[in-house]
N, C-alpha and C positions, 0 to 999 in steps of 0.2 A: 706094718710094712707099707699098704699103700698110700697112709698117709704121710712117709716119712718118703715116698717115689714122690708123691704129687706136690710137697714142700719145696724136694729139687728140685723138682720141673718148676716152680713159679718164681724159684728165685732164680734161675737159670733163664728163664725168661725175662725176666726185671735186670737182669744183669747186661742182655743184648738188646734191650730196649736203651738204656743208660749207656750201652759202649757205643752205641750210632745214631746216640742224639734224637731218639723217635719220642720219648718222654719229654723234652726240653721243652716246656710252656713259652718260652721267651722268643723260640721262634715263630709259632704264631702269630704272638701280640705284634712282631715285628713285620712278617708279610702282610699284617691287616692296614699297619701303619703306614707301610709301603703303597700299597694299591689306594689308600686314602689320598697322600700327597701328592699320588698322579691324577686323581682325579681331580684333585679343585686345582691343580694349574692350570686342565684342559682348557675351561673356561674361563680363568684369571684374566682381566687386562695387564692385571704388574706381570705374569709368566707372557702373554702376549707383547708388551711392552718392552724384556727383556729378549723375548729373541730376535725382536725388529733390532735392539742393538748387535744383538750379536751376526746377525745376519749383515747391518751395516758395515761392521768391521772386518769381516769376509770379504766383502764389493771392495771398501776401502783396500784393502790387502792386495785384493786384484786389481787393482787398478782401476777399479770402478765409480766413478764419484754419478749420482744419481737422488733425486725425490721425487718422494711418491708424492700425488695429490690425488684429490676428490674434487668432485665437481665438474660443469659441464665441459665439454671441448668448446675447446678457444675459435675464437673467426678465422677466416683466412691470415688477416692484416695482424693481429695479434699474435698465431702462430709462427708467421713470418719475423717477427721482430722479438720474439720467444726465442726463435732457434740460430739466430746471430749471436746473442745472450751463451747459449749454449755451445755453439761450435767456440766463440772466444776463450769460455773459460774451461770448455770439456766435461760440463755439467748437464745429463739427459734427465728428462721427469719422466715420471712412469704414472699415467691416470689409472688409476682405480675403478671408475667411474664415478657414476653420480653421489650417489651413496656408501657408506659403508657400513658395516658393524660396529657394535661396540670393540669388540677386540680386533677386525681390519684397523681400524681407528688409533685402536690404541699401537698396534704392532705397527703405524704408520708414521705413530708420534716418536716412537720409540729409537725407528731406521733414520729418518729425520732429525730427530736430535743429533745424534753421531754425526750423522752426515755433514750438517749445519758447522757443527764445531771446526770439520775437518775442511770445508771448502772456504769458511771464515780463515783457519790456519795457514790454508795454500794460498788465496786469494787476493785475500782482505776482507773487513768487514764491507766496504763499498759493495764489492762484488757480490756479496751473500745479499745486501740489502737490493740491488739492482735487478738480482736474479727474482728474488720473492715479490716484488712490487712488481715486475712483468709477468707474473703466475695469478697476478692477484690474492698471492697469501701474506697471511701476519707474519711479520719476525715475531719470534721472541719479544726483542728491543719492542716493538710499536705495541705489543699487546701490553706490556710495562706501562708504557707511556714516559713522560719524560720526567 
């Protein structure tokens, strides 16, 4: 008799374990997998890379048109003929500072890209080249070559 009580009780047990999913192996493997693929985008350049676009296309959306740079601040004379540049075409740069990370870096390449395409789109390519060579940065185009 109490071996035929403690048979139901085990499968009466195995039975509520299996109605609410507490036995499912698969969902383990899959929270393991989960917290895996949040961790190596943390530090990704391509996950940093992509939310510099997607963050550009936000500013974009807003009315925002904007690049970021690295490197030091400009002279007086150079700021000054920087920000003629920008009140004409409604294009503000945003420094970083001098340095950056590899993934500032890359989430910079990333905003930048977008951005590039989009002030090319509104502008012209003129304008995008006029803008970068008073930044003192590469296009795209110049890093090509001809």
């Amino acid at each position: 008799m109490a071996v035929l009580a403690a048979l139901l009780a085990a499968l009466s047990l195995l039975g509520m374990f299996n109605q609410f999913g507490a036995s499912d192996g698969d969902v383990i493997k899959a929270e393991r997998q989960l917290v895996a693929s949040v961790d190596l985008r943390v530090g990704n350049p391509a996950g940093a890379m992509e939310r510099g676009e997607a963050k550009a296309r936000a500013d974009i959306k807003a009315g925002v048109l904007q690049l970021q740079i690295f490197g030091p601040p400009k002279t007086k004379a150079e700021a000054a003929k920087a920000q003629r540049l920008e009140k004409r075409y409604g294009v503000g740069w945003v420094y970083k500072g001098e340095e950056g990370s590899l993934l500032a870096r890359a989430f910079a390449d990333g905003y930048n890209g977008v951005m590039r395409a989009e002030i090319e789109r509104s502008h012209g390519g003129e304008a995008l080249e006029q803008l970068m060579r008073e930044h003192g940065v590469e296009s795209p185009k110049q890093k090509e070559g001809p």
